[in-house]
C-alpha positions in Angstrom: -28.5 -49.9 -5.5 -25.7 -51.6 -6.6 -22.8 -52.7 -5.1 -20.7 -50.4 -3.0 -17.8 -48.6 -5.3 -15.1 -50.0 -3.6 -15.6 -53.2 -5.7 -16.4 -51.0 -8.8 -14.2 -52.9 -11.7 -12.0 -50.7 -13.9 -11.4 -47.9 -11.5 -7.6 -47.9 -9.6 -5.4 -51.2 -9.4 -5.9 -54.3 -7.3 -4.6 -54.6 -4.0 -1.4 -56.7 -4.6 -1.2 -59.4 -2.2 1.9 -59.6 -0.1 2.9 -56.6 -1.7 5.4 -54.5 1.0 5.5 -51.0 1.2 7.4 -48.9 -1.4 10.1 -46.7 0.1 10.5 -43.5 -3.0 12.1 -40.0 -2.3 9.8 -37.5 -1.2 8.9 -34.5 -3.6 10.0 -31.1 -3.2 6.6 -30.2 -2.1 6.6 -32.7 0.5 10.1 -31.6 2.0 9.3 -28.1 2.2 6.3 -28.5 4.4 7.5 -31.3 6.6 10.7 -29.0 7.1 8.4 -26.2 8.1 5.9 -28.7 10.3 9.4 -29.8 12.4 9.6 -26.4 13.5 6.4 -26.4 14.9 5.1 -29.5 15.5 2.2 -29.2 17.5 0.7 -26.2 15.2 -2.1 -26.2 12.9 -0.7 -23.9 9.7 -0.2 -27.2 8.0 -3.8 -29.1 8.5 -6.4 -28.6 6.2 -9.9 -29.1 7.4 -12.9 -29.4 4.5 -16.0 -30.8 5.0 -18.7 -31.8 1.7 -21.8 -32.2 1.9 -23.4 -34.9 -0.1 -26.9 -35.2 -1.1 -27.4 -38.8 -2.4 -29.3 -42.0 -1.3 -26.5 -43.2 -0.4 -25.5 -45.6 3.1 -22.5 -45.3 5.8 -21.3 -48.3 4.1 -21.0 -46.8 0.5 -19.8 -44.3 1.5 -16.9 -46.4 3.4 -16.6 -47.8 0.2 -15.6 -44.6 -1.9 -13.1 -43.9 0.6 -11.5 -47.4 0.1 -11.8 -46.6 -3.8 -10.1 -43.3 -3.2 -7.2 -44.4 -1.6 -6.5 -47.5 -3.9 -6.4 -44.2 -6.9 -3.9 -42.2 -4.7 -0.5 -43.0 -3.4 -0.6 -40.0 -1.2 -3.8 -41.1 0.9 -1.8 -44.3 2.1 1.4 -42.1 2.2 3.7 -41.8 5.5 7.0 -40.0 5.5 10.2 -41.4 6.9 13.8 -40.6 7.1 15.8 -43.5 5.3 19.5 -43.2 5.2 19.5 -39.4 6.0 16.6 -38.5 3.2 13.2 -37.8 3.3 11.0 -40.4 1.9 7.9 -41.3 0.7 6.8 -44.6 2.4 3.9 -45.9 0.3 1.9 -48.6 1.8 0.0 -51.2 -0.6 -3.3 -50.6 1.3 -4.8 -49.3 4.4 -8.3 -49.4 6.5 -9.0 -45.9 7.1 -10.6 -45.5 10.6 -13.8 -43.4 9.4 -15.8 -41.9 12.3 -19.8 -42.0 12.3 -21.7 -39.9 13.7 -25.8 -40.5 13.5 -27.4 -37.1 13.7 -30.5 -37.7 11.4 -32.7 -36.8 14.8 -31.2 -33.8 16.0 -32.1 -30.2 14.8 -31.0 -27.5 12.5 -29.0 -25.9 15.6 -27.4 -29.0 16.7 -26.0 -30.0 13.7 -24.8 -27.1 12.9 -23.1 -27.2 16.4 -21.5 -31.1 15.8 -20.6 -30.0 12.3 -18.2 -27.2 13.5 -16.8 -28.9 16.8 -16.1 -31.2 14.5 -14.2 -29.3 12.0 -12.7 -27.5 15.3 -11.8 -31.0 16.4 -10.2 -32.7 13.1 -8.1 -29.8 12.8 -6.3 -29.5 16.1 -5.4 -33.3 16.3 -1.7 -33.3 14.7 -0.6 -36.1 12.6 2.1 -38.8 13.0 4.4 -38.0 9.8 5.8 -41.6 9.8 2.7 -43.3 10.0 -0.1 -43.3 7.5 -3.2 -42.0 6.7 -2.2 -38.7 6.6 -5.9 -37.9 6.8 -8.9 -38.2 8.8 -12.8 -38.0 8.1 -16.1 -38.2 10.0 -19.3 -39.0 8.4 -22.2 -37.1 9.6 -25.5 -38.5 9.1 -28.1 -35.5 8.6 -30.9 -37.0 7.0 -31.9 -40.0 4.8 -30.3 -38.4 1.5 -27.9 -35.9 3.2 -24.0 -36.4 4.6 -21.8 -33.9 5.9 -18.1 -35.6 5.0 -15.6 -33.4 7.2 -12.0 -34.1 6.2 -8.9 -32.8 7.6 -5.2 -33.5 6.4 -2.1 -33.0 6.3 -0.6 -30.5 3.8 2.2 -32.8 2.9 0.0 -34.9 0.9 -3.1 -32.6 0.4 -3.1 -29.1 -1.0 -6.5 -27.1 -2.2 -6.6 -28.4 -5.8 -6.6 -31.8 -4.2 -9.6 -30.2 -2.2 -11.1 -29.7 -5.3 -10.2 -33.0 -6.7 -11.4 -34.8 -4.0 -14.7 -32.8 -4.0 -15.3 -34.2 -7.3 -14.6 -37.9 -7.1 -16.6 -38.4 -3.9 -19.7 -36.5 -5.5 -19.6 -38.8 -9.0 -19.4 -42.2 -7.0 -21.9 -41.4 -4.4 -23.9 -40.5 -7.9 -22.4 -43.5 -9.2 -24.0 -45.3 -6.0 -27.3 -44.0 -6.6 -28.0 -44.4 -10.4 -26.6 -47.9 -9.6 -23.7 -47.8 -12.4 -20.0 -47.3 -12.6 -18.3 -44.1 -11.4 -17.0 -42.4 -14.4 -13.8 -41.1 -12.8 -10.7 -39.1 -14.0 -7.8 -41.5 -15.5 -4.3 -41.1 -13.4 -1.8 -41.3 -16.3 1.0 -40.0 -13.1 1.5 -41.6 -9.8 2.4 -39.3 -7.2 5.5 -40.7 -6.7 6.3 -41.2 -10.3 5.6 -37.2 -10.1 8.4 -36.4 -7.4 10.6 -38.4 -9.9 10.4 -36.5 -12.8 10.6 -33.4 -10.8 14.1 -34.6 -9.3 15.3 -35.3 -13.0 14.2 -32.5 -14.6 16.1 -30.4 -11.7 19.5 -31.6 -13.0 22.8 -30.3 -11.5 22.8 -27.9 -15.3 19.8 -26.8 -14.0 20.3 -26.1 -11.0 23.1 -23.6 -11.3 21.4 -22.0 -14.1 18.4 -21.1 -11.7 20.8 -20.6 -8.8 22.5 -17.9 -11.1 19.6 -16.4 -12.3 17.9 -16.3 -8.3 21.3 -14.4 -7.1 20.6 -12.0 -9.4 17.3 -10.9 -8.8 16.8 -11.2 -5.5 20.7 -9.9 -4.6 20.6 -7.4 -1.6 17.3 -8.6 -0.8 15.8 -7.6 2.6 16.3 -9.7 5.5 13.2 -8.8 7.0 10.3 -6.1 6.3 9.5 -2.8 8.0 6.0 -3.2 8.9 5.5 -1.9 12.1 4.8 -4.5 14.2 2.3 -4.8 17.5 4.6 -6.7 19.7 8.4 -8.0 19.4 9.2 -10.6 17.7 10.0 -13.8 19.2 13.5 -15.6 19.0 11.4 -19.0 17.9 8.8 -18.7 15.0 5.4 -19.2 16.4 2.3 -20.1 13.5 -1.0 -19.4 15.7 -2.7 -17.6 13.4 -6.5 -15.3 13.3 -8.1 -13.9 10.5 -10.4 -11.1 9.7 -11.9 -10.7 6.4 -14.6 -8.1 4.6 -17.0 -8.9 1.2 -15.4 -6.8 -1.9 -17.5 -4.4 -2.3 -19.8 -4.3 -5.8 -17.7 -1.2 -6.5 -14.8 -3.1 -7.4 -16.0 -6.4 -8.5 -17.6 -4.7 -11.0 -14.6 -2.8 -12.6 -11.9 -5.3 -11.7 -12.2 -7.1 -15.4 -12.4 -3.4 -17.5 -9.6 -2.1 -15.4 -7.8 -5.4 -15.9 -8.1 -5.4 -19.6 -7.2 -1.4 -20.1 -4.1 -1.9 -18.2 -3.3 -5.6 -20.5 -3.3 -7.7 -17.4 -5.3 -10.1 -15.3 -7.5 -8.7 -12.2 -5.2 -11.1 -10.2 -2.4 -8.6 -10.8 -4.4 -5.2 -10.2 -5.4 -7.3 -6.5 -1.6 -7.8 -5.5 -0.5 -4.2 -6.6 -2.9 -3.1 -4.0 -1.6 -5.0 -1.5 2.1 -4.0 -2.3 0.8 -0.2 -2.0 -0.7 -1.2 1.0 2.7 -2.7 2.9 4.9 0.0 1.4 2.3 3.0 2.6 2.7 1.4 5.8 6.3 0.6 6.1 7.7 3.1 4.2 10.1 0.3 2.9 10.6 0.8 -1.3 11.8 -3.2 -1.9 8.6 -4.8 -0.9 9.1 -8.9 -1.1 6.0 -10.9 -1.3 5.6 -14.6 -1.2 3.2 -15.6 -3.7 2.3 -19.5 -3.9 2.2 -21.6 -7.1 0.3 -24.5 -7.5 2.7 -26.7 -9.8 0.0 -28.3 -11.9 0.7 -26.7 -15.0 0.4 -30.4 -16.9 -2.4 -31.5 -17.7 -1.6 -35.2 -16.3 -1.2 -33.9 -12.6 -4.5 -31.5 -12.8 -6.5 -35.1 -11.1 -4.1 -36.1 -8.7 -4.2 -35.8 -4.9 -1.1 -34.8 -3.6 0.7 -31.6 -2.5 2.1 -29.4 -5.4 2.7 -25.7 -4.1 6.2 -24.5 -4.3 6.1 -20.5 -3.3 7.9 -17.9 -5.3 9.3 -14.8 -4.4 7.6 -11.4 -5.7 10.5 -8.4 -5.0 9.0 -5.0 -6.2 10.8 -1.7 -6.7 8.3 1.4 -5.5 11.0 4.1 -5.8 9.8 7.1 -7.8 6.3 7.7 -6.7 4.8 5.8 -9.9 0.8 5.9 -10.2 -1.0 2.9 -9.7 -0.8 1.8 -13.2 2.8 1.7 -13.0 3.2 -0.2 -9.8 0.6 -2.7 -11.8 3.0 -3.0 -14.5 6.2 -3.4 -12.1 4.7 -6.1 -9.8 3.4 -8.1 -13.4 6.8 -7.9 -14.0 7.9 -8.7 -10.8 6.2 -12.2 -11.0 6.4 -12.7 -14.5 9.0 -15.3 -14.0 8.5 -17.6 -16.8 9.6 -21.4 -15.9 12.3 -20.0 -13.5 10.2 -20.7 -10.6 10.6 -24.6 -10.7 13.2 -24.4 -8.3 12.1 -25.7 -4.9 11.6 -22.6 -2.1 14.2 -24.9 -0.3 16.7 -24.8 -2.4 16.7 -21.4 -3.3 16.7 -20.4 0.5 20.4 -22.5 0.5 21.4 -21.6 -2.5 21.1 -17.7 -1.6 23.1 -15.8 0.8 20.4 -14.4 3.1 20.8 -13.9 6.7 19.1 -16.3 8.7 17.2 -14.5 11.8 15.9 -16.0 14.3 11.8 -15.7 14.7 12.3 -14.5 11.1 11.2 -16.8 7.7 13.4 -16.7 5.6 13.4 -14.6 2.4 9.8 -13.5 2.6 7.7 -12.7 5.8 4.4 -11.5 4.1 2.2 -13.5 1.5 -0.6 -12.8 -1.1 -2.8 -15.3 -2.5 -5.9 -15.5 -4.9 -8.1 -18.1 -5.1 -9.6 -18.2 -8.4 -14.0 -18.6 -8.5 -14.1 -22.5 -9.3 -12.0 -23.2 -6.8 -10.6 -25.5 -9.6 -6.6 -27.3 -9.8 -5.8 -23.6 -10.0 -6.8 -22.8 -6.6 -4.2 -22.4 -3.6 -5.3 -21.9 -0.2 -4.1 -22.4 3.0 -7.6 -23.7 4.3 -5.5 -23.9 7.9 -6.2 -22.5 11.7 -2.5 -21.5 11.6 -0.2 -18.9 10.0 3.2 -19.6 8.9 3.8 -15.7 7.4 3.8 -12.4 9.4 0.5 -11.4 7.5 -1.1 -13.3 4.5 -4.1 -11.3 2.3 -6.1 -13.4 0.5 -8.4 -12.5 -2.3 -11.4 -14.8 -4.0 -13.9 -13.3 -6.3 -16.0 -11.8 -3.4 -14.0 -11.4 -0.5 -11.2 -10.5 1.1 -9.2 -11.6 4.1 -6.0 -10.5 6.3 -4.6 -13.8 7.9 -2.5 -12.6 10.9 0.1 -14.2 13.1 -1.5 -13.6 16.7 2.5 -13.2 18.2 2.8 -10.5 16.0 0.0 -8.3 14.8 -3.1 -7.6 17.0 -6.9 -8.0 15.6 -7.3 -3.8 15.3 -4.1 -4.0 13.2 -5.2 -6.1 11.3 -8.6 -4.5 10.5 -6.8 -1.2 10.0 -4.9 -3.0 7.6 -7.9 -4.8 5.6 -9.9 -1.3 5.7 -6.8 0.3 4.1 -6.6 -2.1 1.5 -9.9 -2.1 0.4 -10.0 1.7 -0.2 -6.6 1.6 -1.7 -8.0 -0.9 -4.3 -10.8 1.0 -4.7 -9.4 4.0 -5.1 -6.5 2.7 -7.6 -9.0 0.6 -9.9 -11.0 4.1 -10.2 -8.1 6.1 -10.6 -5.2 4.6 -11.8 -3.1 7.3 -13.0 -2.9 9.1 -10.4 0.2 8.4 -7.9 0.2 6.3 -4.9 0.4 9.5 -2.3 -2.3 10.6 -3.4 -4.8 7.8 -3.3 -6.8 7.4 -0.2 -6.0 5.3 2.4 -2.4 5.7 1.6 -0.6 6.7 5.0 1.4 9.5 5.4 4.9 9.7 6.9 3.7 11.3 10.4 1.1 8.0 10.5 3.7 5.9 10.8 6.3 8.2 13.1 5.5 6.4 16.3 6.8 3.0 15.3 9.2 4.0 13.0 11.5 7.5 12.3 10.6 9.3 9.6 13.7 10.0 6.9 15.5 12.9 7.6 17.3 15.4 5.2 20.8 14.6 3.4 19.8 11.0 3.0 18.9 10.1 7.2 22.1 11.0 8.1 22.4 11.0 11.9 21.4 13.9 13.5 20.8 13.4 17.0 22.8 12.5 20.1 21.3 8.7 20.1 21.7 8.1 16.4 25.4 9.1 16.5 26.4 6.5 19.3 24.2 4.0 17.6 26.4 5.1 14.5 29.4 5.1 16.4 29.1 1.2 17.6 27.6 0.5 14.3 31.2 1.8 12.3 33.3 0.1 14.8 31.5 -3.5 14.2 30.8 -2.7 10.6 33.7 -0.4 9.6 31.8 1.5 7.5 29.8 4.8 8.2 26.1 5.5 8.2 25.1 7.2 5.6 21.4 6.7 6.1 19.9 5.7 9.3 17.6 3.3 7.8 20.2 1.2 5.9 19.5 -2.7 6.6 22.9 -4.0 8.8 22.5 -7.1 7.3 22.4 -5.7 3.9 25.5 -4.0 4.4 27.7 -7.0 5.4 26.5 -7.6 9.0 25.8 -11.1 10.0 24.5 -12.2 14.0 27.5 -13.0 15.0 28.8 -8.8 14.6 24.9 -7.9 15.8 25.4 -9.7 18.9 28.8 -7.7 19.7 27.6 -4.1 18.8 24.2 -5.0 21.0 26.8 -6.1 23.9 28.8 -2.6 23.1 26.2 -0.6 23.0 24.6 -2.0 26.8 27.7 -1.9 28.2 28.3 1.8 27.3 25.3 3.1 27.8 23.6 0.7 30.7 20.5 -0.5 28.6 19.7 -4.4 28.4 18.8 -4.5 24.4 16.3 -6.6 22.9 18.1 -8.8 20.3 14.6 -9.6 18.9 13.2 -6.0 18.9 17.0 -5.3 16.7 16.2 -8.4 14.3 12.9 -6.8 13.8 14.0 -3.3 12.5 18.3 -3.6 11.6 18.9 -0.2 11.3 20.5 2.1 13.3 17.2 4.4 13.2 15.4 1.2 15.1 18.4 0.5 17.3 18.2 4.2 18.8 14.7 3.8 19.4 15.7 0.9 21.4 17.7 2.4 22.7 15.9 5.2 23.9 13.3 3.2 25.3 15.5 1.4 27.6 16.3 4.7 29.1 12.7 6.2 29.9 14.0 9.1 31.7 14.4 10.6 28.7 12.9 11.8 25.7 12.5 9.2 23.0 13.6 10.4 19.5 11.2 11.2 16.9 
């Protein structure tokens, strides 16, 4: 055996000495999630647990050595973030000792290591990180034999995202093989710092560039909803809450087997076939026609960041038109269009969310409240996945090549929801791979309008004008905030003008007038004057709610 990699020459720069930390402005990345973590601090939707196993003759102290080796390649593994006159900065320390836990388990049995490994990974998870103070990460070593190691690893998604599980995955394996065949670990070359990254980024988003995106962003998403219809288990809660559960199901052979043909006869990728499903899905249920998905890119088109650990993901919003009944072959081509984008999506989520004129809710993310994401087979620089306990979306479905899974926030959507909804979508991408020409209606598993009529009134005649006695005062109180008249009872209020501030009033109007307390949240959640009567109708239970 030779000795340990952390004194392997050639691979990663000296530790300078004296050398003082390096204050650089954080990445786009990096803002978006630590903006998100501030809301909820003490949640887990932003730790990422792994764990590797490594089967090498390899000791505790080698592997305490490729640790050392890993964080001399990576900025982001010695990485804090601070605020430094009012910005958000990377504060990149020269070298760290990374407290690595072991854990001696070479005696125990099958059962109990299998317990330790997942406590573990329970454990790892739920401890939160210190932002300012660095590493960002943590890791147990697990002894489970005299040529096996269980590596768990949790950190933070600020300076870890899944193609830097990936990347991390390799590294580790080729010096503990490096180790063992007692040469040199032949290791990626870093031709891009992580903080040289976040530079270019900032200069290639010029102030030119900026209002050219800005522009073209207004355009397509103008009008766009504030919030979707899916019904909903339980109100929504004036602060955003990320405790998330997940249920998830095997694709069956069915459609693994004709996901590539269909993909091919329709001139797209199976990805795309995956998410049309999933649109059809939230639109049979919400009866909503602009369905807005966020979809998550992994920013590592160029080749020199493919290597790097860091965090990379900026998210992009997916807004699809299903008016017109179109067949499942046309809702394919719409939402390839949809997210066909080109290089427009290289503005930052964050900016795009100041830049645009959307409402901001309270409980409600903003722009997008529901999520798709595929993770592709190798689970390869081009994977993205949230690999967390928590939920930062309403509802997040997840695809690989041979399963499927409905991530659901817990303050929102119960577990029998959420099957309903993963049993749904499996027939309806079933049913659209084997018949794609037919439209959505009448695919299976597409609900009908009286399958939703208990959370939500169906659309009546001459547009959903109002027809009964609580939609005209709804109407009434709506006009005299809004000044305009209801045409259709499931017009969006902030779509037509409405901001909080004119919510607030009408709610106040409408209690006074009609002695009902009325749920601010439960109006946020459904803005229309359809929802508001139901509201309204269940604050007086004497008597008959409207259908």
């Amino acid at each position: 055996m030779t000795a340990g990699p952390g004194r392997a020459a050639g691979v990663g720069p000296p530790p300078v000495p004296g050398a003082a930390p390096r204050a650089v402005p954080a990445s786009s990345a990096q803002e978006r999630v630590w903006f998100a973590d501030r809301m909820a601090p003490d949640a887990s939707a932003y730790r990422i647990v792994d764990e590797l196993v490594v089967h090498a003759e390899v000791t505790e102290a080698d592997l305490r050595g490729a640790f050392d080796l890993l964080v001399r390649r990576h900025e982001t593994l010695r990485t804090a973030l601070r605020i430094v006159d009012g910005r958000l900065t990377q504060y990149v320390l020269p070298r760290i000792a990374p407290a690595l836990r072991h854990t001696d388990l070479t005696c125990a049995d099958d059962a109990r290591q299998a317990d330790v490994r997942r406590s573990r990974r329970t454990e790892l998870v739920r401890q939160p990180f210190d932002l300012e103070r660095a590493p960002l990460w943590r890791a147990e070593l697990l002894a489970l034999g005299e040529t096996e190691w269980a590596v768990v690893f949790a950190a933070h998604h600020v300076i870890y995202d899944a193609a830097s599980r990936f990347n991390l995955h390799v590294e580790l394996t080729e010096i503990c093989a490096a180790v063992e065949q007692g040469r040199e670990p032949r290791l990626p070359e870093l031709p891009l710092s992580y903080t040289g990254y976040a530079q270019r980024e900032r200069d290639r988003l010029s102030p030119r560039r900026r209002a050219e995106l800005a522009a073209y962003w207004r355009t397509r998403l103008a009008r766009l909803p504030s919030v979707h219809r899916l019904p909903l288990d339980r109100p929504r809660p004036a602060a955003r809450t990320f405790a998330g559960a997940e249920v998830r199901a095997g694709l069956p052979p069915v459609v693994t087997d004709s996901l590539p043909g269909s993909a091919r006869r329709l001139g797209t990728e199976p990805v795309m076939l995956c998410l049309a499903a999933y649109v059809a899905l939230l639109h049979g249920h919400s009866g909503q026609e602009d369905i807005v998905v966020g979809l998550p890119v992994t920013g590592r088109r160029r080749a020199d960041v493919l290597p790097m650990i860091g965090t990379f993901v900026n998210m992009l919003v997916v807004r699809v038109d299903m008016s017109g009944t179109p067949t499942f072959a046309e809702l394919v081509g719409r939402v390839r269009a949809a997210a066909q984008v080109e290089e427009r999506y290289d503005i930052p989520f964050q900016t795009l969310v100041e830049l645009l004129p959307v409402p901001r809710l309270p409980g409600v993310p903003p722009l997008y409240q529901l999520a798709f994401n595929h993770v592709p087979a190798d689970g390869g620089p081009g994977a993205v996945s949230s690999g967390s306990a928590g939920c930062e979306d309403d509802l997040l479905l997840e695809i690989t090549a041979d399963t499927v899974r409905i991530v659901y926030n817990v303050a929102l959507v119960g577990k029998s929801t959420a099957d309903a909804l993963l049993a749904d979508y499996l027939a309806l991408l079933a049913a659209g791979l084997s018949a794609p020409d037919d439209p959505l209606p009448c695919l299976p598993a597409t609900p009908r309008p009286e399958d939703t009529r208990a959370t939500r009134p169906a659309r009546t005649a001459s547009g959903g004008t109002p027809r009964t006695a609580t939609l005209k005062l709804v109407a009434d109180a709506w006009r005299a905030v809004l000044g305009t008249a209801t045409t259709d009872v499931h017009d969006d209020f902030f779509h037509l003008g409405g901001h909080s501030v004119q919510a607030l009033r009408m709610l106040a109007r409408l209690a006074a007038e009609h002695d009902a307390e009325l749920s601010v949240r439960a109006f946020f959640a459904d803005p229309t004057v359809a929802g508001l009567a139901t509201e309204l109708e269940r604050k007086r239970p004497r008597r008959t709610a409207w259908r």
